[in-house]
N, CA, C and O of each residue as an XYZ file, in Angstrom:
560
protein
N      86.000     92.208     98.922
C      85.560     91.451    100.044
C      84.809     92.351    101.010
O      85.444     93.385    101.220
N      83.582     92.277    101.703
C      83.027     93.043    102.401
C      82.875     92.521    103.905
O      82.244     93.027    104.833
N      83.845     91.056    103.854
C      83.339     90.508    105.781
C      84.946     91.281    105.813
O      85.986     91.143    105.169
N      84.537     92.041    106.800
C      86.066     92.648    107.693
C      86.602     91.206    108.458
O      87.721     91.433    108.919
N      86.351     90.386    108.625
C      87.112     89.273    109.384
C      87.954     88.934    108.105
O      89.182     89.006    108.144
N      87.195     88.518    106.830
C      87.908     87.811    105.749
C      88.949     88.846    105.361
O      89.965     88.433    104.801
N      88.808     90.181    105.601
C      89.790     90.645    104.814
C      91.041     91.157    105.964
O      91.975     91.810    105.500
N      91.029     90.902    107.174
C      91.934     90.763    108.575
C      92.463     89.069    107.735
O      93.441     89.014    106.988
N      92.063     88.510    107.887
C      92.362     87.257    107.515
C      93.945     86.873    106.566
O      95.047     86.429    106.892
N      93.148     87.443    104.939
C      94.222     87.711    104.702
C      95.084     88.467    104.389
O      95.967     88.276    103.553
N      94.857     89.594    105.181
C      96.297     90.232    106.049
C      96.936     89.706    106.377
O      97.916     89.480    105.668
N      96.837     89.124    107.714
C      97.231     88.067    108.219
C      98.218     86.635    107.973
O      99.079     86.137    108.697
N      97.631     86.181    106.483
C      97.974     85.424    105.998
C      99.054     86.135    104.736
O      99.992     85.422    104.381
N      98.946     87.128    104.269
C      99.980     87.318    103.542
C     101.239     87.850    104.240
O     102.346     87.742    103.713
N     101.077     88.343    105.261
C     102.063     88.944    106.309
C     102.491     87.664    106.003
O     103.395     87.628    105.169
N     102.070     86.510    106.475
C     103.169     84.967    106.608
C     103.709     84.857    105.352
O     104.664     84.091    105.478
N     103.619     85.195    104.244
C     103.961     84.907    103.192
C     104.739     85.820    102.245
O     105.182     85.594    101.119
N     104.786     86.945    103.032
C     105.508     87.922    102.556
C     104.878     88.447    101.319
O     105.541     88.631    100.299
N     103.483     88.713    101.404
C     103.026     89.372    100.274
C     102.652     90.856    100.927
O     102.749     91.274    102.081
N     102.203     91.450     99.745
C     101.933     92.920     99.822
C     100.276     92.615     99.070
O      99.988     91.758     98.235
N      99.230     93.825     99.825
C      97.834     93.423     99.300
C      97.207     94.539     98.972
O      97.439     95.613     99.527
N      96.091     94.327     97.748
C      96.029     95.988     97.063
C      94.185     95.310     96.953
O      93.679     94.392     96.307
N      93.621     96.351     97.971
C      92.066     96.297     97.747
C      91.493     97.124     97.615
O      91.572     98.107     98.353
N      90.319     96.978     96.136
C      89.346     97.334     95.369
C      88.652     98.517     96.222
O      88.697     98.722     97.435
N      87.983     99.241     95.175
C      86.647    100.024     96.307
C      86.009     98.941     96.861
O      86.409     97.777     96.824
N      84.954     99.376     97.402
C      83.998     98.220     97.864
C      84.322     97.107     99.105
O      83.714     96.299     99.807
N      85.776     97.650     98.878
C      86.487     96.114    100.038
C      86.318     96.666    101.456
O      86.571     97.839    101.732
N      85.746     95.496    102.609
C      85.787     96.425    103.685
C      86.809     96.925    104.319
O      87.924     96.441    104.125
N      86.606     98.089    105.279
C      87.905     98.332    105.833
C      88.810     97.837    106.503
O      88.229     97.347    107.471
N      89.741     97.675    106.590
C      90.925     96.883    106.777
C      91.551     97.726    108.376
O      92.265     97.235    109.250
N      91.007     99.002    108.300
C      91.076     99.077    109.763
C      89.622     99.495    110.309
O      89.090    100.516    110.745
N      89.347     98.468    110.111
C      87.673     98.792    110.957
C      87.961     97.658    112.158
O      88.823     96.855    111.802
N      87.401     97.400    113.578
C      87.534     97.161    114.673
C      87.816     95.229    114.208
O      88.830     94.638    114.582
N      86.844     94.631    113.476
C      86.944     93.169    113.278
C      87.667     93.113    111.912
O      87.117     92.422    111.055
N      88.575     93.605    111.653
C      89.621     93.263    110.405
C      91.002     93.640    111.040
O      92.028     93.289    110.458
N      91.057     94.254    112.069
C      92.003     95.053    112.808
C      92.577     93.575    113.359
O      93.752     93.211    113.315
N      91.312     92.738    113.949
C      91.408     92.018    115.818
C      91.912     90.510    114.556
O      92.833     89.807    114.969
N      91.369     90.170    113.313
C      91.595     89.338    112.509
C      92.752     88.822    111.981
O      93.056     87.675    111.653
N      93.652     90.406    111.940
C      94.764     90.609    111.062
C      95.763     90.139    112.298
O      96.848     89.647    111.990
N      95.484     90.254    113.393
C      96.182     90.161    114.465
C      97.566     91.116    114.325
O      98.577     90.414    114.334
N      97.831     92.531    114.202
C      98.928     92.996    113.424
C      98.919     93.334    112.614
O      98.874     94.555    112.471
N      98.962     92.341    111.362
C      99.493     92.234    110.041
C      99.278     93.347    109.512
O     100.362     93.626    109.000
N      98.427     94.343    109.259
C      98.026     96.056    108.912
C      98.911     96.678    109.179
O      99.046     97.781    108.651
N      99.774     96.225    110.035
C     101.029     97.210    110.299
C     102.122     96.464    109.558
O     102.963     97.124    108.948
N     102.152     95.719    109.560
C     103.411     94.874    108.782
C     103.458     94.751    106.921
O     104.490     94.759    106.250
N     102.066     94.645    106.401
C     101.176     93.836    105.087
C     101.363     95.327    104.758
O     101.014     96.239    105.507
N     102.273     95.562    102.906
C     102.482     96.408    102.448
C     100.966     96.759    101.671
O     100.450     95.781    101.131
N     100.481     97.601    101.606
C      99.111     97.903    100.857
C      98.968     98.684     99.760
O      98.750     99.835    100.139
N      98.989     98.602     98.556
C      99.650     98.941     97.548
C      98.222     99.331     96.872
O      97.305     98.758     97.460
N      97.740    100.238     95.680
C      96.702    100.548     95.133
C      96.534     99.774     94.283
O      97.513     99.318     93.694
N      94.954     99.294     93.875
C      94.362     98.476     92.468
C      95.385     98.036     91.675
O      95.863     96.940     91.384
N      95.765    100.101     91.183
C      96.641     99.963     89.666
C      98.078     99.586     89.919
O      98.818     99.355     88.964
N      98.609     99.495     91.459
C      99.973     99.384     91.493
C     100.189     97.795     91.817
O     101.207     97.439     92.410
N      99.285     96.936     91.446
C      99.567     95.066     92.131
C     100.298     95.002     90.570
O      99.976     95.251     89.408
N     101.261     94.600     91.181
C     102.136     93.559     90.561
C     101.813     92.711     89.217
O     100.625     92.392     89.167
N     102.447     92.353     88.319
C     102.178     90.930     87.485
C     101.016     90.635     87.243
O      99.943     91.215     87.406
N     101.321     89.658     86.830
C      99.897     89.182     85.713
C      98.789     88.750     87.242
O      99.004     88.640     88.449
N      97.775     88.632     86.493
C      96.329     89.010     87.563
C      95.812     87.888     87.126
O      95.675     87.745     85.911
N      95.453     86.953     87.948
C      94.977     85.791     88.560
C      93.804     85.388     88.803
O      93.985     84.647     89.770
N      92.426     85.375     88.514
C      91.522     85.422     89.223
C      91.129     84.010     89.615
O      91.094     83.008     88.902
N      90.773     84.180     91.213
C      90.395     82.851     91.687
C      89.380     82.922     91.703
O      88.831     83.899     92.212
N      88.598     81.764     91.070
C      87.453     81.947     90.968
C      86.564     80.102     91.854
O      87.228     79.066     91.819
N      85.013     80.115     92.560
C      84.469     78.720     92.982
C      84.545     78.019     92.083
O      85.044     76.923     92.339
N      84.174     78.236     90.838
C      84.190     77.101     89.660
C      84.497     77.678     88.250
O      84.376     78.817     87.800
N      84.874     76.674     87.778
C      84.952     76.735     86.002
C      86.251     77.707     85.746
O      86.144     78.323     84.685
N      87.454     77.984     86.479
C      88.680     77.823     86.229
C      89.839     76.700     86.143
O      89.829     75.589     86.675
N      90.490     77.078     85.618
C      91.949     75.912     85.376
C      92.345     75.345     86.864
O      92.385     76.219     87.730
N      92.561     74.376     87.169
C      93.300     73.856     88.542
C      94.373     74.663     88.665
O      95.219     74.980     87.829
N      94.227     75.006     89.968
C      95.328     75.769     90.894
C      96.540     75.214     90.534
O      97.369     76.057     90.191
N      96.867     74.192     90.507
C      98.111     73.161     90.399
C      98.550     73.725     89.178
O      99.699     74.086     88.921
N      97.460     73.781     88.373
C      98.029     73.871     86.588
C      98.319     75.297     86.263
O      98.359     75.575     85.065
N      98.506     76.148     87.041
C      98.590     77.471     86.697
C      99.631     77.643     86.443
O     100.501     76.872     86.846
N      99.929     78.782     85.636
C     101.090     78.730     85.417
C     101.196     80.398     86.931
O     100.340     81.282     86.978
N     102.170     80.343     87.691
C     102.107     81.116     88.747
C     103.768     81.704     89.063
O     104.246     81.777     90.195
N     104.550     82.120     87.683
C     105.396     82.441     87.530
C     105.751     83.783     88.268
O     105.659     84.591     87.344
N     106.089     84.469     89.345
C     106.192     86.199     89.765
C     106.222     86.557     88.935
O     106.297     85.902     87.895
N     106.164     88.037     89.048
C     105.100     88.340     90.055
C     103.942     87.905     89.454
O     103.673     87.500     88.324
N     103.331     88.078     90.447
C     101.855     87.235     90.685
C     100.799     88.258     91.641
O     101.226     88.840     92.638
N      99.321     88.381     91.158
C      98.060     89.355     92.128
C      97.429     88.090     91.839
O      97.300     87.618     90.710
N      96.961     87.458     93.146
C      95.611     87.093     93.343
C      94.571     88.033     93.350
O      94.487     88.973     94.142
N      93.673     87.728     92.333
C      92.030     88.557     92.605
C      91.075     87.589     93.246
O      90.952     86.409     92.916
N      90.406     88.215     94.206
C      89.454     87.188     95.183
C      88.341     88.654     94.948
O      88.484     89.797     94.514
N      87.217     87.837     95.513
C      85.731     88.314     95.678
C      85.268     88.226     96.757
O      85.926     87.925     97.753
N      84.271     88.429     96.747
C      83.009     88.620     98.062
C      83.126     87.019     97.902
O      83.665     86.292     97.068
N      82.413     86.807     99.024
C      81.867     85.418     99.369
C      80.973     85.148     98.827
O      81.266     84.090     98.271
N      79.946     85.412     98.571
C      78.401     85.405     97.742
C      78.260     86.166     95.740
O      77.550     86.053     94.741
N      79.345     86.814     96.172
C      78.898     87.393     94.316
C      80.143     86.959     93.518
O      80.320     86.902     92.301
N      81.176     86.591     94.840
C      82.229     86.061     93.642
C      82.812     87.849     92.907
O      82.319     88.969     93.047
N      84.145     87.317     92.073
C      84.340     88.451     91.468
C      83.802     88.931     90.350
O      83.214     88.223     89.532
N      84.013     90.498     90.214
C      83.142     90.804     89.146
C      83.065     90.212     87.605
O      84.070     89.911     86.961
N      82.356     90.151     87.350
C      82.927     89.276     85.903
C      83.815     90.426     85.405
O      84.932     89.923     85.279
N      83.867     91.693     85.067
C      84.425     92.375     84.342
C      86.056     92.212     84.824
O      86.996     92.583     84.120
N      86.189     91.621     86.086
C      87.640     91.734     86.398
C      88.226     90.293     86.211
O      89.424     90.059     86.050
N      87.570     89.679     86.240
C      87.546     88.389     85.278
C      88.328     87.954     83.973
O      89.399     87.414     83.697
N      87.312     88.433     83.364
C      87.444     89.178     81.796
C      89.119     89.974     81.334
O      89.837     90.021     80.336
N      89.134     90.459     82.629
C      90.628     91.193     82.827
C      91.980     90.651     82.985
O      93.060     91.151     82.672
N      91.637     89.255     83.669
C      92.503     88.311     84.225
C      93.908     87.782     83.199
O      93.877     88.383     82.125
N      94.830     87.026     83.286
C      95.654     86.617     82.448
C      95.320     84.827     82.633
O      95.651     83.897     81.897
N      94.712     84.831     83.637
C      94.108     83.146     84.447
C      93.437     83.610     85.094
O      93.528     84.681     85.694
N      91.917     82.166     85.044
C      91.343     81.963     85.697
C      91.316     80.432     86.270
O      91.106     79.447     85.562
N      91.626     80.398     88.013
C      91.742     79.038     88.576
C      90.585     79.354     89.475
O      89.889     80.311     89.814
N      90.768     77.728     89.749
C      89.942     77.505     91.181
C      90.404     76.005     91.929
O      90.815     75.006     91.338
N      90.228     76.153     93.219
C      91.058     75.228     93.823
C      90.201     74.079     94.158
O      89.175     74.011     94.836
N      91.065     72.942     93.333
C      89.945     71.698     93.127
C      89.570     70.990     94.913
O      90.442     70.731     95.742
N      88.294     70.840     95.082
C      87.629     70.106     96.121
C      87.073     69.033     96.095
O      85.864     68.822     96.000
N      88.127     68.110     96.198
C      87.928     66.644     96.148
C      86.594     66.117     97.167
O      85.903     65.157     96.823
N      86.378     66.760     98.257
C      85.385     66.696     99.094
C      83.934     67.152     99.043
O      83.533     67.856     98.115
N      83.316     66.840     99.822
C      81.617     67.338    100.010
C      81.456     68.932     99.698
O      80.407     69.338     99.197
N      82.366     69.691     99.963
C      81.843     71.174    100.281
C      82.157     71.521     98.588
O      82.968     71.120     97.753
N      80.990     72.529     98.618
C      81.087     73.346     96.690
C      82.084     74.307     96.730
O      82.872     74.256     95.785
N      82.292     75.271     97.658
C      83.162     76.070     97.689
C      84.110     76.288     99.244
O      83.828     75.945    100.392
N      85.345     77.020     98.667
C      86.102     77.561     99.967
C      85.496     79.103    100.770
O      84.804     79.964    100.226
N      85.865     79.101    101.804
C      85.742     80.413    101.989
C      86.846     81.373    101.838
O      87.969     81.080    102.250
N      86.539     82.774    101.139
C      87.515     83.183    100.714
C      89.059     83.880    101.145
O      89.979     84.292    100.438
N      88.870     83.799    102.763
C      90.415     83.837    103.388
C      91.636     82.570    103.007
O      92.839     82.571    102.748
N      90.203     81.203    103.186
C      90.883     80.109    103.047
C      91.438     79.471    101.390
O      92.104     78.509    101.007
N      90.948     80.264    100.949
C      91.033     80.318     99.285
C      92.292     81.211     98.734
O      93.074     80.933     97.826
N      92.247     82.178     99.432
C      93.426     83.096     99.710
C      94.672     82.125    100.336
O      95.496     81.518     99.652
N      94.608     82.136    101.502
C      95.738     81.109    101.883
C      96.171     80.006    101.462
O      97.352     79.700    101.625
N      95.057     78.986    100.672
C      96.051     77.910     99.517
C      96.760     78.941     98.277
O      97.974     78.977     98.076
N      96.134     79.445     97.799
C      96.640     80.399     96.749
C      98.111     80.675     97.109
O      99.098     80.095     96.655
N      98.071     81.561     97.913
C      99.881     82.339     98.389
C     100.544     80.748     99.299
O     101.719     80.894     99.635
N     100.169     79.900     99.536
C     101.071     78.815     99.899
C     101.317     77.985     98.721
O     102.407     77.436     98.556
N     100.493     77.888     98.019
C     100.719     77.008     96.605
C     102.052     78.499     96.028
O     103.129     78.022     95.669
N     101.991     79.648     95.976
C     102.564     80.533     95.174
C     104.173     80.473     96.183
O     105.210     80.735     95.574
N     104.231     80.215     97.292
C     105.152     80.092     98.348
C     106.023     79.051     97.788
O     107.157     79.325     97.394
N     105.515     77.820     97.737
C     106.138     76.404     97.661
C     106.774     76.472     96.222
O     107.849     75.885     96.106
N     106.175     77.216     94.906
C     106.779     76.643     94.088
C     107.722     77.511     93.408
O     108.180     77.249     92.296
N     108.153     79.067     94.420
C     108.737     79.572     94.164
C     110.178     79.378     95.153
O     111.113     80.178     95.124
N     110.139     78.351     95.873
C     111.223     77.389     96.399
C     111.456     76.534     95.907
O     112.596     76.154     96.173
N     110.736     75.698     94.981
C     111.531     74.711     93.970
C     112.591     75.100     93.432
O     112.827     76.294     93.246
N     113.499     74.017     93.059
C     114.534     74.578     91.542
C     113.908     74.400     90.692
O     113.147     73.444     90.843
N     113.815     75.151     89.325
C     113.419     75.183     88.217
C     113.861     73.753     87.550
O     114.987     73.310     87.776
N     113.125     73.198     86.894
C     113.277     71.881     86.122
C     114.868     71.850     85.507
O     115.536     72.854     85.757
N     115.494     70.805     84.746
C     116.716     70.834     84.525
C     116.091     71.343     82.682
O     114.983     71.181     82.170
N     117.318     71.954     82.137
C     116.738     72.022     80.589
C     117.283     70.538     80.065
O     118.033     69.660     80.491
N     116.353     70.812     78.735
C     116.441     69.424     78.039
C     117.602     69.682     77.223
O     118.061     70.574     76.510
N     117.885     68.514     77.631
C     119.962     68.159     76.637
C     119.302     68.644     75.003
O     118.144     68.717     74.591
N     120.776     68.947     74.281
C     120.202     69.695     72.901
C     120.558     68.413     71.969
O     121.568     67.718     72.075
N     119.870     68.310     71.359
C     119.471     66.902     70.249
C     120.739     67.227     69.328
O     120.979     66.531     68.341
């Protein structure tokens, strides 16, 4: 991600969610003056972990032509991979992924922006790791 607001953002937003966040070269700085004022905090709180040290199977959210968010399978651990706003992620990390989703937009707009893409992501990953697990099926 290269807008320092988007990546204050979700800081921000994983602080609420109790995630920990691990960004790429290329990502802007996370304490540069407008990712700092974004995060409101969260840089001090939001565990920041390297590339190679995120967690579980790798996720990539992608604007189009992934599986529905809903249908994922989003078992922990769990890395969301997000992109720039404009280039999207690299294909090669893509390619890398264990899933590729994208969060269906029933509405006018083609895409999310990617804080806000981030934040359904870890609230969809929030909610269904508070469910109870389904009941098993009685044995025949």
């Amino acid at each position: 991600m290269a807008d320092p607001g988007n990546v204050g953002t979700l800081l921000r937003t994983a602080d609420a969610f109790g995630a920990a966040v691990a960004l790429s070269d290329g990502c802007a700085d996370p304490l540069g003056p407008r990712a700092l004022r974004a995060s409101a905090g969260a840089i001090f709180r939001v565990p920041l972990v390297g590339w190679e040290e995120a967690p579980g199977r790798r996720v990539a959210l992608v604007a189009h032509g992934g599986k529905q968010l809903w249908e994922a399978d989003l078992t922990a651990p769990v890395t969301f991979l997000l992109g720039a706003e404009r280039e999207g992620l690299p294909e090669e990390l893509v390619a890398q992924s264990h899933q590729v989703v994208t969060i269906e937009l029933p509405g006018a707009a083609e895409s999310l922006n990617v804080a806000a893409a981030g934040a359904i992501a870890l609230y969809e990953l929030a909610v269904r790791s508070r469910r109870p697990a389904p009941p098993a099926a009685p044995p025949r």
